[in-house]
C-alpha positions as CSV (number, residue, x, y, z in Angstrom):
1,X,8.6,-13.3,24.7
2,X,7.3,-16.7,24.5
3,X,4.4,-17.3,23.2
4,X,1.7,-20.4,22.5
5,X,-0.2,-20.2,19.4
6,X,-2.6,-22.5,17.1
7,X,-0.9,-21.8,13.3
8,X,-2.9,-24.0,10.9
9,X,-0.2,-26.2,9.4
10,X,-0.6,-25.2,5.7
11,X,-0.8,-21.1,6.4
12,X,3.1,-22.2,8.5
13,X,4.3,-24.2,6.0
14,X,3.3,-21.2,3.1
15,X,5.1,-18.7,5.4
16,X,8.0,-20.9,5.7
17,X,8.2,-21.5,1.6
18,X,7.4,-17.8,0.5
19,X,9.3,-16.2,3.1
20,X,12.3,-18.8,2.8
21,X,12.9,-19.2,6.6
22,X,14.8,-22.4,8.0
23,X,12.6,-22.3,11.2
24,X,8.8,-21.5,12.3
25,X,10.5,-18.9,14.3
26,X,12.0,-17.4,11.8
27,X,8.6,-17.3,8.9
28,X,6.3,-16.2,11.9
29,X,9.0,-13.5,12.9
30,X,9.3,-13.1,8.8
31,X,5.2,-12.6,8.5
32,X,4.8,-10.0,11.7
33,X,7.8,-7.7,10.2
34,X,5.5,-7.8,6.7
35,X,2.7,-6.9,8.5
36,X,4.0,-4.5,10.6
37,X,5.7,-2.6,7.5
38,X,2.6,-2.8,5.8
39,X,0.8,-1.5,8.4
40,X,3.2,1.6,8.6
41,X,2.7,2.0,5.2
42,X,-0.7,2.5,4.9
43,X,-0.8,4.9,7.8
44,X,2.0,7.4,6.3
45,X,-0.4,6.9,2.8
46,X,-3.2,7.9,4.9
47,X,-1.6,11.0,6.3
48,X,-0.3,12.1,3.0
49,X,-3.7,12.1,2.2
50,X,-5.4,14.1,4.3
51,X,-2.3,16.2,4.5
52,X,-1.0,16.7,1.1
53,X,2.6,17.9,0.7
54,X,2.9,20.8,-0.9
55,X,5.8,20.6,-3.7
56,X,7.3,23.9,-4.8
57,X,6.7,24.4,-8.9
58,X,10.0,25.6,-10.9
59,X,8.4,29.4,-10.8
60,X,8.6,29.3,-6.5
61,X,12.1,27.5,-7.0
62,X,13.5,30.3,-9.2
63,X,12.1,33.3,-7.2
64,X,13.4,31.1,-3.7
65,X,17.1,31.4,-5.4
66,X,17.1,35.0,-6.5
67,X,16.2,35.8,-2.8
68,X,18.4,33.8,-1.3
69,X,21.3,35.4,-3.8
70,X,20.4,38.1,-3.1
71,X,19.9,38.3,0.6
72,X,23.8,36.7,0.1
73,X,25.1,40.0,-1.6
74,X,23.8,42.0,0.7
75,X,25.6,40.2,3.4
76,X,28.3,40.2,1.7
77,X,28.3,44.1,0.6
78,X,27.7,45.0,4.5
79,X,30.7,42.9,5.4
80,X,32.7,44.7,2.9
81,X,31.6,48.4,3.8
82,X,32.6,47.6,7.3
């Protein structure tokens, strides 16, 4: 898309040297992505913040295995009655 904008010389010449582009293409392209990531940071941040993930502790680990195990030898002791 092309578009027409007013850059101030020294805010595109600082995008060009920090972002290490060849072309004004290229830093403005450079400075949107940045933004844009940013951006998409701080939402997921915000959303883990009002929605907290909930981590298992070791204790819920442990009992999660021995269930499992042993929902798998009972499978396996009604395939082998059969």
């Amino acid at each position: 898309m092309k578009t027409t904008v007013d850059i101030p010389e020294k805010t595109l010449k600082d995008s060009i040297k920090y972002s290490g582009a060849s072309t004004k293409r290229d830093a403005i392209l450079a400075a949107m992505d940045d933004y844009n990531h940013r951006q998409r940071v701080l939402a997921f941040s915000e959303r883990i913040r009002k929605n907290p993930l909930k981590l298992m502790d070791n204790d819920e680990i442990e009992a999660a295995d021995v269930a499992e195990s042993t929902r798998q030898l009972a499978d396996y002791q009604a395939r082998a009655s059969e």
